[in-house]
C-alpha positions in Angstrom: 18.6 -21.1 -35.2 16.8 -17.5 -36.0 19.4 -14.7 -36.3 17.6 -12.8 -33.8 18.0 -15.5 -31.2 21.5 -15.7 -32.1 22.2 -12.5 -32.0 20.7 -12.5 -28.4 22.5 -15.6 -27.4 25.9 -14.1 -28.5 24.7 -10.3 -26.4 23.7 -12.8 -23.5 27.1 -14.5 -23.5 29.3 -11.7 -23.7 31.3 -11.1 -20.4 31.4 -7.4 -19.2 35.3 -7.4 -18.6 35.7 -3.8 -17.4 33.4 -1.7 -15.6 33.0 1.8 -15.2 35.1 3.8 -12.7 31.9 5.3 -11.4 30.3 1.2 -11.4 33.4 -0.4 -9.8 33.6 2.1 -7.1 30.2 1.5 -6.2 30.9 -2.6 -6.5 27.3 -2.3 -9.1 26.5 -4.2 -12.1 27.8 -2.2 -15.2 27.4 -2.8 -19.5 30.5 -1.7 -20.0 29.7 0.6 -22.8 30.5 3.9 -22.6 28.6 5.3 -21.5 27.0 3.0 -19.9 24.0 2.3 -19.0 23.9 3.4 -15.0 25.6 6.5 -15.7 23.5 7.1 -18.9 20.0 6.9 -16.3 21.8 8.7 -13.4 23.3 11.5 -15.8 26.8 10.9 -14.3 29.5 11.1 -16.3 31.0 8.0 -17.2 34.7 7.4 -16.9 37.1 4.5 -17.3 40.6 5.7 -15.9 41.1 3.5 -13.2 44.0 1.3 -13.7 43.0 -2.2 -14.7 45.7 -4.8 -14.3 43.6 -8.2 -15.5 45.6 -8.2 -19.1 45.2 -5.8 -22.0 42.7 -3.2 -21.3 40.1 -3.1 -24.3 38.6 0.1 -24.9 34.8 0.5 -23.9 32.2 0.1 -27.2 29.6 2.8 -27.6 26.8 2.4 -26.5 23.3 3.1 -28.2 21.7 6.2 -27.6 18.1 6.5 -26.8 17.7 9.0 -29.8 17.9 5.4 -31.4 15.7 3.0 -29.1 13.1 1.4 -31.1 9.9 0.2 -29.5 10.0 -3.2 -28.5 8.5 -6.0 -30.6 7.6 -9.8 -30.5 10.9 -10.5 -32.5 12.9 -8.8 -29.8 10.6 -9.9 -26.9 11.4 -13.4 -27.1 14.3 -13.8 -25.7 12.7 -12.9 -22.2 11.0 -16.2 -22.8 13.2 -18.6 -24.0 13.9 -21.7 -21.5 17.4 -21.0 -20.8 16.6 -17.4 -20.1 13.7 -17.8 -18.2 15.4 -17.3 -14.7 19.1 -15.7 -15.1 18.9 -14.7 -11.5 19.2 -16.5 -8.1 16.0 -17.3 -6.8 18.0 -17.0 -3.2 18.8 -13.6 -2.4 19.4 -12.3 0.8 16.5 -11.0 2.9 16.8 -7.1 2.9 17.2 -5.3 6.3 17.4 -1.3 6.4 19.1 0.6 9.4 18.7 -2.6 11.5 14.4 -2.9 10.3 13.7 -6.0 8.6 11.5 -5.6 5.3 10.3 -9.2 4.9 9.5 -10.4 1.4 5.8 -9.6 1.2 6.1 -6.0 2.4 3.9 -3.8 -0.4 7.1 -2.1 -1.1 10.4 -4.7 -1.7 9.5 -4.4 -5.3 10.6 -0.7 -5.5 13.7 -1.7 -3.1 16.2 -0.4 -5.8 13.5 1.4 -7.5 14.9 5.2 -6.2 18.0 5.6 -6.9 18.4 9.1 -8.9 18.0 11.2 -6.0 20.9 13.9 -6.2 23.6 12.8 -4.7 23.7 15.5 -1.4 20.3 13.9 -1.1 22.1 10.5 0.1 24.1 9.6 2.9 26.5 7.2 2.8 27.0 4.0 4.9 29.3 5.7 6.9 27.6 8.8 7.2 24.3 7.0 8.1 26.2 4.8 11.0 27.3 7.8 12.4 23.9 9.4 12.0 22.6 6.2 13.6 25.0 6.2 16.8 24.3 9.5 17.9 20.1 9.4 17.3 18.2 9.7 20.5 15.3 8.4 18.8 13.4 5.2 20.7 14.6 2.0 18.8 10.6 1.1 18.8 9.9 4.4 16.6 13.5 4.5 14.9 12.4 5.6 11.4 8.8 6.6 12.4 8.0 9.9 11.7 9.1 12.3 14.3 6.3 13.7 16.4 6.9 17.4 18.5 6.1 16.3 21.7 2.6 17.0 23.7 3.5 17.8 27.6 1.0 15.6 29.4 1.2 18.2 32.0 -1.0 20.6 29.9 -3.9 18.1 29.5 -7.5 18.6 30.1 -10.3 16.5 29.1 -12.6 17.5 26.3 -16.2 19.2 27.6 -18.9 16.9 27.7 -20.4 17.8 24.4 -17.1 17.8 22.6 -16.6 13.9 24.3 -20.0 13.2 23.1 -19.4 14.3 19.4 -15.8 13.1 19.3 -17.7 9.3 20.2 -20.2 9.8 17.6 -17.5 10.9 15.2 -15.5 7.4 15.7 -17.8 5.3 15.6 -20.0 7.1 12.5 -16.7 7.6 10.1 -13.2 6.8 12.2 -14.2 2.7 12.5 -15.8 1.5 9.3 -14.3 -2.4 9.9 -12.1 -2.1 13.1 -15.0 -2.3 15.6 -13.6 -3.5 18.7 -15.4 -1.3 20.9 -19.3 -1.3 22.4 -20.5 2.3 21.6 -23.4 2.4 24.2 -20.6 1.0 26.9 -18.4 4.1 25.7 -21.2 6.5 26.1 -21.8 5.6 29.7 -18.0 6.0 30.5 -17.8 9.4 28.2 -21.1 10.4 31.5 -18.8 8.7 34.1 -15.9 11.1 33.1 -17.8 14.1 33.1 -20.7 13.3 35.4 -19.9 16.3 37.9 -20.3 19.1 35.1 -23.1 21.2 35.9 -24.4 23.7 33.8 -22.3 26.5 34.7 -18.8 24.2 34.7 -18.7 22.5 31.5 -14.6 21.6 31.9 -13.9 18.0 32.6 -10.3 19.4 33.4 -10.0 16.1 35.5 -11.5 12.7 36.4 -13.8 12.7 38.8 -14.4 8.7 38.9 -10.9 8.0 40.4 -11.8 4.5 40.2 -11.9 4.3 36.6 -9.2 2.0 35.4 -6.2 3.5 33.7 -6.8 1.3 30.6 -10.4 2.5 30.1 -9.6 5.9 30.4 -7.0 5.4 27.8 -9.2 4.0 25.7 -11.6 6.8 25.8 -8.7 9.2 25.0 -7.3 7.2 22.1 -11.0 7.6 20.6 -10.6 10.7 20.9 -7.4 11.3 19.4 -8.5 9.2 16.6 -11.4 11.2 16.1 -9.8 14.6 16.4 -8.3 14.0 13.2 -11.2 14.5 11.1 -13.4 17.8 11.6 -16.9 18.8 10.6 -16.8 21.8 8.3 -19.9 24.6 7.5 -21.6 22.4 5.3 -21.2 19.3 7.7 -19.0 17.5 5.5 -15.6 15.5 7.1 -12.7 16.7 6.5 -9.0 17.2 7.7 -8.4 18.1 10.8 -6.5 22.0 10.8 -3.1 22.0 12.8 -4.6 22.6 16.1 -7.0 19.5 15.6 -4.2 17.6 15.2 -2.1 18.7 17.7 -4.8 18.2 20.4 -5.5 14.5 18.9 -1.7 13.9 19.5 -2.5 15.4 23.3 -4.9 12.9 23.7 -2.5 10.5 22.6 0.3 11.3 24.3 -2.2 11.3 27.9 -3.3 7.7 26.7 0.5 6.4 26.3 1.2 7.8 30.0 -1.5 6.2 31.2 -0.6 2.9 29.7 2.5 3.3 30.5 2.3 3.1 34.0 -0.7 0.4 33.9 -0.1 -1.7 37.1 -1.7 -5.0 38.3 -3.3 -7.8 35.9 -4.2 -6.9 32.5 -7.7 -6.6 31.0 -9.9 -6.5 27.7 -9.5 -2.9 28.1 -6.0 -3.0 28.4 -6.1 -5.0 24.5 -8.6 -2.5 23.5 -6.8 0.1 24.1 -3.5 -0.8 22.4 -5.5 -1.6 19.7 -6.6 1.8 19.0 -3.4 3.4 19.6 -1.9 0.7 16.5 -4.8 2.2 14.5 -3.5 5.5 15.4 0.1 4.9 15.2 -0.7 3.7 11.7 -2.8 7.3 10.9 -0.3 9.7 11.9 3.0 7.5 10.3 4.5 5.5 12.7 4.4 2.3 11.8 7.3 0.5 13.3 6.0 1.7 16.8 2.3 0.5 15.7 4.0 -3.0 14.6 5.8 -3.2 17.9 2.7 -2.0 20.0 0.7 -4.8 17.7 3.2 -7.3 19.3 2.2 -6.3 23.0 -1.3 -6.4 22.5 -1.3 -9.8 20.7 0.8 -11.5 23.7 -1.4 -9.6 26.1 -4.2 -11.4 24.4 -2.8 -14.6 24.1 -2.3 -14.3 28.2 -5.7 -13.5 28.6 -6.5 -16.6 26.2 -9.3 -14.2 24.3 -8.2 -16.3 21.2 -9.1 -19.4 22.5 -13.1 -19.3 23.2 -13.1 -22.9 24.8 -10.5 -22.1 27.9 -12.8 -19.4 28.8 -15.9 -21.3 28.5 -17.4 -20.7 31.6 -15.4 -17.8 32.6 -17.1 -15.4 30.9 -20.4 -15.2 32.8 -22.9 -14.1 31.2 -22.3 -11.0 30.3 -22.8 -11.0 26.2 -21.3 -7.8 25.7 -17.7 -8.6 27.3 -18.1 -11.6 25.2 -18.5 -10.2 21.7 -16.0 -7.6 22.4 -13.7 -10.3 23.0 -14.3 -11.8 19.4 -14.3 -8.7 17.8 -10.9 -8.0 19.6 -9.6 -11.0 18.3 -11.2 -11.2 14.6 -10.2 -7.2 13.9 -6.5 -7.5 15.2 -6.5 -10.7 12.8 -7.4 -8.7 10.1 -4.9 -6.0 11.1 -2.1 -8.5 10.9 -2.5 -9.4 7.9 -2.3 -5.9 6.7 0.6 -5.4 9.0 2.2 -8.2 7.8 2.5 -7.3 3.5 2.7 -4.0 4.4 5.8 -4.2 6.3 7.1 -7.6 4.7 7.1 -9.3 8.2 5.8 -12.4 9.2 2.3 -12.7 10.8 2.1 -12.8 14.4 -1.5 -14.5 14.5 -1.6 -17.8 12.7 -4.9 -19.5 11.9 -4.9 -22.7 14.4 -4.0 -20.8 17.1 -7.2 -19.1 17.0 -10.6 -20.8 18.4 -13.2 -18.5 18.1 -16.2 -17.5 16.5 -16.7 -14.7 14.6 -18.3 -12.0 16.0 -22.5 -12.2 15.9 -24.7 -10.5 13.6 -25.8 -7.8 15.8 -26.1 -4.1 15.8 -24.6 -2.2 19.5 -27.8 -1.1 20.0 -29.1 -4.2 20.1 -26.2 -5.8 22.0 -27.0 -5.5 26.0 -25.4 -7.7 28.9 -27.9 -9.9 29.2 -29.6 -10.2 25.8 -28.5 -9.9 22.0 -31.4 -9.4 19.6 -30.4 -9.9 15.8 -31.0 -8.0 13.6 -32.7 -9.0 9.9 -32.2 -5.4 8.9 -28.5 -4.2 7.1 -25.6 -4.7 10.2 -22.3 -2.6 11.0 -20.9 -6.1 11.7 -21.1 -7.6 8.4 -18.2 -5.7 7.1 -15.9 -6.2 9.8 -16.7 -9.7 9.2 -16.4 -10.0 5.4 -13.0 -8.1 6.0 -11.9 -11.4 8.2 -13.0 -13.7 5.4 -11.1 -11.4 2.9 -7.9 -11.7 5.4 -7.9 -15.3 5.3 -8.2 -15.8 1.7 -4.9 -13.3 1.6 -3.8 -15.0 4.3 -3.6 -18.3 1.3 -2.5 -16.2 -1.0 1.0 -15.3 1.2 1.7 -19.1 1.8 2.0 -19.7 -1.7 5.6 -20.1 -2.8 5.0 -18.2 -6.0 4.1 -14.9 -3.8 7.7 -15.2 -2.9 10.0 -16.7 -5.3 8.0 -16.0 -8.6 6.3 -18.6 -11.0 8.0 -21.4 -11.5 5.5 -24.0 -13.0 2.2 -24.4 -14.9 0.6 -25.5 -11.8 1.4 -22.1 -10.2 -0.8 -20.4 -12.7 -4.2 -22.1 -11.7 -3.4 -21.7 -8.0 -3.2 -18.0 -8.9 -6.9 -18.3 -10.6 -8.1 -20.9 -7.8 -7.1 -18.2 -5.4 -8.8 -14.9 -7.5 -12.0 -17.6 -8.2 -12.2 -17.7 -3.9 -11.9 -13.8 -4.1 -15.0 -13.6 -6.5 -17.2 -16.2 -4.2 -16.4 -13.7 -1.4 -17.5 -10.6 -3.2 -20.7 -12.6 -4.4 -21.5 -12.9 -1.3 -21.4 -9.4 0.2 -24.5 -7.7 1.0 -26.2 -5.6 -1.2 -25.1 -2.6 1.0 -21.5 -3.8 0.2 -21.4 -5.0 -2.8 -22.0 -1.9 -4.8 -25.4 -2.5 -6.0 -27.1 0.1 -4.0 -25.3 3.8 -5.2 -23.4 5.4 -2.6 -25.2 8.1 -1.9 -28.4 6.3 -0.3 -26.4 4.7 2.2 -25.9 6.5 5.6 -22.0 7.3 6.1 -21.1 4.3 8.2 -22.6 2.0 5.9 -20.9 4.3 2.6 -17.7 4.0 4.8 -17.7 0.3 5.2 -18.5 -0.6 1.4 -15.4 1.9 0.7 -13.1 -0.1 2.9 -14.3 -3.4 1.3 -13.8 -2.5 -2.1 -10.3 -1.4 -1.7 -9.4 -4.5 0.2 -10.8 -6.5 -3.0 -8.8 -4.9 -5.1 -5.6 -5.4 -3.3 -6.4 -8.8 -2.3 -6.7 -9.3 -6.7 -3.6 -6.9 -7.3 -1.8 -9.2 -4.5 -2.5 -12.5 -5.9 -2.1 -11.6 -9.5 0.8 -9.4 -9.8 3.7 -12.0 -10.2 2.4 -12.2 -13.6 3.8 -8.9 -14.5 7.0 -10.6 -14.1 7.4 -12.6 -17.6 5.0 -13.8 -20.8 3.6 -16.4 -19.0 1.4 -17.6 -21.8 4.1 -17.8 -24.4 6.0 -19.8 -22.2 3.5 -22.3 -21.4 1.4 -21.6 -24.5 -1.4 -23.9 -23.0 -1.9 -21.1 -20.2 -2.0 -18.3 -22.4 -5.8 -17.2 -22.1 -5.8 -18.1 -18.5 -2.6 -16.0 -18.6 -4.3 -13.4 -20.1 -7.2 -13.1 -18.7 -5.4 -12.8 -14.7 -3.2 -10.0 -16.3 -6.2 -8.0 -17.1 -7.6 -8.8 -14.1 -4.6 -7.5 -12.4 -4.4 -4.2 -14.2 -8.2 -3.7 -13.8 -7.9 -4.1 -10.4 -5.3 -1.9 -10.5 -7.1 1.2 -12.4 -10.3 0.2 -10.1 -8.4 1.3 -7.3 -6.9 4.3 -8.6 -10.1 5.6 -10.0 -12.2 4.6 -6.6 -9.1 7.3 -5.0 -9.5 9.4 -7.5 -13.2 9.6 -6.5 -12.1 10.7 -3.1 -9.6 13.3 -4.4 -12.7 15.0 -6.1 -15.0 15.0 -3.3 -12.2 16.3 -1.1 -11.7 13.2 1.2 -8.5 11.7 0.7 -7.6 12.1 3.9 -3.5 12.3 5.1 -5.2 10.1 8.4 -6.0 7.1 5.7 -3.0 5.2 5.5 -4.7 1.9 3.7 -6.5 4.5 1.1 -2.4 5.4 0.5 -1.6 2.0 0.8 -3.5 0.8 -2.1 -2.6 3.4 -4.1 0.5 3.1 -4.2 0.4 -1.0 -4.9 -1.5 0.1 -7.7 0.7 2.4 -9.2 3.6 0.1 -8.8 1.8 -2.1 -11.2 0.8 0.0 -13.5 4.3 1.7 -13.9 5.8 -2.2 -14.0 3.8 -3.0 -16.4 4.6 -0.3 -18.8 8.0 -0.6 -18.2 7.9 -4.3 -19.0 6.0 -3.5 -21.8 8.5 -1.0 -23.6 11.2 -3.8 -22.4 9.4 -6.0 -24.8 9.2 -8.5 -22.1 5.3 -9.0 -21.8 2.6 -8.4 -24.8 -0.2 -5.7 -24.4 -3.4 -6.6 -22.6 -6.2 -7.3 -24.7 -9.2 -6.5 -22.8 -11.8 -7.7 -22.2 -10.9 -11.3 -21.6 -13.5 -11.2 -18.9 -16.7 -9.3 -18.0 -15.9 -6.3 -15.7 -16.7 -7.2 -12.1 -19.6 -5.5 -10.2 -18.0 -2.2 -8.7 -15.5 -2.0 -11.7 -14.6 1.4 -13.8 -14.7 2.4 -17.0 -11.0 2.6 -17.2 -8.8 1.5 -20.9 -6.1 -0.7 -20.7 -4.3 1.2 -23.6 -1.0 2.7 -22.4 -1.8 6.5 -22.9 -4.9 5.8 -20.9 -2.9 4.4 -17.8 -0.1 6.8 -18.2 -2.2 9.6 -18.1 -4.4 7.8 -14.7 -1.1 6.9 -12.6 0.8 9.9 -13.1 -2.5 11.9 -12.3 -3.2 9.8 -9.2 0.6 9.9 -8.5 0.3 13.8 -8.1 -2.6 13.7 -6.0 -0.9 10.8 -3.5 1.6 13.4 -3.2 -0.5 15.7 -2.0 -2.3 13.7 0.3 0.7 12.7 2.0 2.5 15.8 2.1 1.9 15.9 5.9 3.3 13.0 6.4 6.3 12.9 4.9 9.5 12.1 5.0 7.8 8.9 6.7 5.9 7.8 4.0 8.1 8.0 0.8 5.5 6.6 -1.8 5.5 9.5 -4.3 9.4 9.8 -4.0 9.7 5.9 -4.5 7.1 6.0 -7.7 8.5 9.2 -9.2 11.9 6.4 -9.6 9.6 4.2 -11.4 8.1 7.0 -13.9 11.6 8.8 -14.5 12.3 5.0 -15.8 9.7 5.1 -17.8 10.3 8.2 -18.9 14.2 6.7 -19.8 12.5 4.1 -21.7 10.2 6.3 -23.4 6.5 7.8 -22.5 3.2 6.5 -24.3 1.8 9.1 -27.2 -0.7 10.2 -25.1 -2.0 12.1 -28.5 -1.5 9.0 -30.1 -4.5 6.8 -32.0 -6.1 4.3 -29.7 -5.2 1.0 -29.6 -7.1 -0.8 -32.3 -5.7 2.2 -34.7 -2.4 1.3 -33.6 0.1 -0.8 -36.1 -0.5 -4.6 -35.3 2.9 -6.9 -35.1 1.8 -10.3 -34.6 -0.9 -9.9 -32.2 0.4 -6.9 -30.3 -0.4 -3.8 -30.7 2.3 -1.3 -30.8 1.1 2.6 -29.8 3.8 5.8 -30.8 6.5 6.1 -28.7 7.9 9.5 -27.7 10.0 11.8 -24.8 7.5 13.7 -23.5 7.2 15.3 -19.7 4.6 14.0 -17.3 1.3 15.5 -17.5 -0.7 16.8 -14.7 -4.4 17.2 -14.9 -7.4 18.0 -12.5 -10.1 15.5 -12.0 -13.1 17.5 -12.2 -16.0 14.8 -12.2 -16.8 12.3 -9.7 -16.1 8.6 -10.7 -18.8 6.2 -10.8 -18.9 2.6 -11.0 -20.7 0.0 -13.7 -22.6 -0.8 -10.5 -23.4 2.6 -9.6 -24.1 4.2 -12.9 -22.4 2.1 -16.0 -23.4 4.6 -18.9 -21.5 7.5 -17.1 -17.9 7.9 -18.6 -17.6 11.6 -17.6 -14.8 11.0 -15.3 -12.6 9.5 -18.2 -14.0 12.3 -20.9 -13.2 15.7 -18.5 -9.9 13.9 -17.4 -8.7 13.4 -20.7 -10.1 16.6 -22.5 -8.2 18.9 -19.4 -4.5 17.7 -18.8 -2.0 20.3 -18.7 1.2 19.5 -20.2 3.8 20.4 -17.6 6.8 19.7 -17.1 8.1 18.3 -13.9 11.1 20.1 -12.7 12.8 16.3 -11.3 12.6 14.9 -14.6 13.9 18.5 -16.4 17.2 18.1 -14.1 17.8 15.1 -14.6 17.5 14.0 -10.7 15.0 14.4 -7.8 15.1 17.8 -6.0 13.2 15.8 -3.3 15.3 16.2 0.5 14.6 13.3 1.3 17.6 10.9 1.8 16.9 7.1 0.6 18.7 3.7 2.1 21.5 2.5 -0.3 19.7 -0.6 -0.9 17.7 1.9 -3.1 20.2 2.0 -5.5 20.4 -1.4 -7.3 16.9 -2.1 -8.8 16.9 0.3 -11.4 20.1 -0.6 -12.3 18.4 -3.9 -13.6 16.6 -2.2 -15.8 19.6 -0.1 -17.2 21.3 -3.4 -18.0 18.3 -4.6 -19.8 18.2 -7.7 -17.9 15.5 -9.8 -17.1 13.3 -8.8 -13.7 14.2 -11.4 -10.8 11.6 -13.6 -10.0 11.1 -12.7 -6.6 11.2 -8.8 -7.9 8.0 -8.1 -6.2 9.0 -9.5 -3.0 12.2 -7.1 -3.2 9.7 -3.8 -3.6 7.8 -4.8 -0.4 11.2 -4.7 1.2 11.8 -1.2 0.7 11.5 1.2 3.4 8.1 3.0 3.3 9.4 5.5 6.3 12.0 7.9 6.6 15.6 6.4 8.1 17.6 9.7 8.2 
């Protein structure tokens, strides 16, 4: 037997007799050293006066300092490969729930469950505290945890003007929809005139409805457009941007109308009454209140269901022949299928729409404009339908991907490994068969807004649909376990982490133009999966528990960036994007936590020591056995300020002036969190929160299912 395995056979056997007062007051996983290593992460003092009456009481061994941690190496890498270490955890572990919420196992945030634990401790509330807390909230239990919204009196309403309502429609459907197209623009226009048709030139208020006989649902659809429109604004130079404060409180009086409205719907439901809970998830979602959008989701699917829109051959013959009703109905049905699939590994919860239980086509190939009730003429020019329907086709390949057991209990066998490459192969025949409007060949800038909109959208869903399916690999050195796999192993992990800088440079992008927008919760979505997996897989790298990536394995992708794998490189890119995600969802926060629940992951890293980001590049770095090793020191997080737009290979491969102003302008700083020693953030987190670093403290393996567990973590405030 190698003395290094023995020696980590004998550290693996060794029982933890005695924990720490501090550890056993907490009922948490301790080392047993002194200090050890909780209390060493968490800066607590470490104590062990407690009476312990289990025999003699040994004293505590010392335990190394990180003055002395040496950078990880192949040598001490293997044991997190051995067969008899290759899973120390149960693969059973109880499904998480937080403040009565279930966070299901595919949820893009389970991972992180224990991830944010170093908050100060006046920052937390404790269980009893919280149940307290929770007894005397007033708080719906449909938007318990939601971000809390000032209320809009309904009794204060007016309707827009008519050339407000007429931009506000324009507005939605040229930016505000780029996939989500459930509605008919030319039928909204007519009912935007309908509204408003007794304006005359001197009385441009709409202050009321003058078509009493329009239904409640329709009207609430109109207003919903609005709201959802409202929170973008057109500035001097007739760029988008974020709505100001009274923008966005007259889109949440135009949602509030539309709630009332719905509210007191009467008499047998309609498409519009699906149409318009649809938009009001969408803007549920924008303004950070999921759990009400999830539970709203669940009305409009059963209304749906009632109506039997999912089923096209009950209604056969129902329908008339009225062709626009009829592709409004499969758009309903296709978009909110999309939707719950985003719903459903967002939150971790299971999907309300299964496959079989819809029979419909998709939607046709036709522009609005040439949709009317009694003829469709399709179009052989570029349509706004062909992304809402690549986005369905991308749903049901992710909708695979959640099925498979690996997504939930980690890889188990060989076989797993080419369903993960079967399932990346079926990405790459969808993404060869975009467009060229959407697939990235034509720049950018030569496509009208909608269009530029729509290939946005689609690129970020590929690379979270590639991030999704390939991320388990992070987990463990795959390709040393099964050497057979390795260059299959290989290649996913760099697909994984180029998917992964993709998307982080794609947002970067929009944080230079100005147009990361606090409304886009999937542009924050993806971002934060991304950074998840790039911080994972540094940590895992200084752990010594995977091998550096070797790129390339594989050609870059059409629409990839010019980003290094190198750890500098991605240190310097996450914690630069981390900053900006901040930023961007300063608004909404304490709802959305992701720069809270990241900062956890990067004062880890920073515990296990930062990449050299002055250090030589990789292939100057020492080489031990086929991985390279870069300098490892204790530095502070940098921020820097993107100062040139991103392009892609597709769009412009020779351009690397994004990487070469990012790199040649970071600012040392240092960040105040890390300088205390704890987060100075207000923001109180779940006790679940505080186990998962904890694994890393104790040096132990990462569970199999540790991806799962991050989705489980609460993305909204609970306090």
């Amino acid at each position: 037997m190698r003395s290094d395995d023995s020696n980590e056979h004998i550290r693996k056997a060794r029982k933890v007799t005695r924990a720490c007062d501090t550890c056993k007051a907490k009922k948490k996983a301790c080392t047993g050293s002194i200090p050890c290593g909780p209390c060493t992460r968490k800066h607590l003092i470490c104590t062990y006066q407690t009476a312990y009456n289990r025999g003699v009481a040994l004293s505590p061994p010392p335990s190394a300092s990180n003055d002395d941690r040496q950078p990880p190496t192949p040598g001490r890498g293997r044991r997190y490969i051995d067969g008899n270490a290759f899973s120390p955890y149960p693969r059973n572990r109880q499904t998480p729930t937080v403040t009565g919420q279930y966070w299901g196992p595919t949820s893009a945030h389970s991972f992180l469950d224990r991830a944010v634990q170093d908050l100060h401790p006046a920052t937390r509330l404790s269980p009893s505290q919280q149940h307290d807390h929770d007894k005397h909230s007033t708080i719906s239990i449909f938007s318990y945890g939601d971000r809390v919204v000032p209320l809009s009196s309904v009794n204060r309403f007016t309707w827009p003007d008519k050339t407000i309502a007429v931009d506000l429609v324009r507005r939605y459907f040229d930016f505000a929809a780029p996939t989500y197209r459930v509605l008919h623009q030319p039928t909204v226009e007519r009912l935007v005139h309908r509204i408003c048709k007794s304006q005359t030139p001197h009385d441009q208020s709409c202050s009321s409805p003058v078509d009493t006989s329009l239904e409640a649902a329709s009207q609430a659809t109109l207003l919903l457009l609005f709201s959802t429109a409202t929170m973008f604004r057109v500035d001097m130079d007739g760029r988008m941007r974020d709505a100001d404060e009274h923008g966005w409180q007259k889109s949440e009086m135009y949602y509030a109308q539309a709630d009332h409205l719905l509210s007191r719907e009467t008499g047998a439901p309609s498409m519009a009454s699906v149409q318009a809970r649809f938009l009001m998830v969408l803007y549920l979602l924008s303004s950070s209140r999921p759990h009400k959008a999830w539970f709203t989701f669940g009305t409009m699917v059963q209304l749906m269901m009632a109506l039997g829109l999912h089923n096209g051959r009950t209604r056969r013959g129902q329908d008339g022949h009225n062709l626009v009703q009829k592709e409004c109905q499969r758009r309903l049905v296709w978009c909110s299928y999309t939707l719950d699939k985003y719903l459903s590994v967002m939150l971790g919860r299971p999907r309300l729409w299964q496959d079989e239980d819809i029979d419909e086509d998709l939607p046709t190939r036709v522009n609005d404009s040439d949709l009317t009730p009694q003829d469709n003429r399709l179009t052989k020019r570029d349509c706004l339908m062909d992304a809402p329907v690549f986005h369905v086709l991308l749903a049901r390949i992710l909708t695979r991907a959640v099925k498979e057991s690996y997504v939930q209990t980690g890889i188990s066998t060989q076989e797993q490994i080419a369903t993960i490459c079967a399932l990346h192969e079926q990405v790459q025949v969808w993404q060869a068969g975009l467009p060229p409007f959407l697939s990235g060949v034509i720049h950018p800038s030569s496509l009208v807004p909608v269009f530029r909109r729509q290939l946005t959208v689609l690129r970020l869903a590929r690379y979270h649909a590639v991030m999704f399916i390939t991320r388990p690999l992070l987990l463990r050195n795959y390709g040393q376990m099964w050497p057979e796999c390795d260059t299959t192993y290989q290649e996913l992990l760099c697909t994984c982490l180029t998917a992964a800088c993709d998307a982080i440079e794609l947002i970067l992008g929009f944080v230079h133009d100005d147009e990361l927008y606090t409304a886009f919760w999937y542009s924050q979505y993806i971002a934060f999966n991304a950074l998840s997996i790039i911080y994972i897989y540094l940590i895992q790298l200084r752990q010594g528990r995977i091998f550096r990536v070797r790129p390339p394995f594989l050609p870059r992708p059409e629409g990839s960036l010019d980003t290094e794998l190198d750890e500098a490189t991605l240190y310097k890119l996450s914690t630069l994007a981390q900053d900006h995600l901040a930023n961007a969802t300063a608004r909404n926060a304490p709802s959305w936590k992701y720069s809270v629940i990241l900062q956890g992951l990067r004062q880890e890293l920073t515990r296990l020591g930062l990449p050299n980001t002055d250090a030589p590049h990789p292939q100057d770095a020492t080489e031990t056995n086929g991985s390279a090793v870069t300098g490892m020191v204790l530095v502070q997080p940098h921020t820097t300020t993107c100062h040139a737009n991103q392009p892609t290979r597709g769009e412009a491969s020779s351009s690397r002036t994004g990487n070469e102003e990012r790199n040649g302008n970071s600012n040392a700083t240092s960040h105040p969190a890390l300088e205390h020693g704890h987060y100075l953030d207000s923001i109180g987190l779940d006790p679940r929160t505080e186990s998962l670093l904890d694994y890393f403290a104790l040096d132990k393996d990462l569970m199999l299912d540790f991806w799962p567990q991050l989705d489980s973590l609460p993305i909204n405030s609970t306090f």
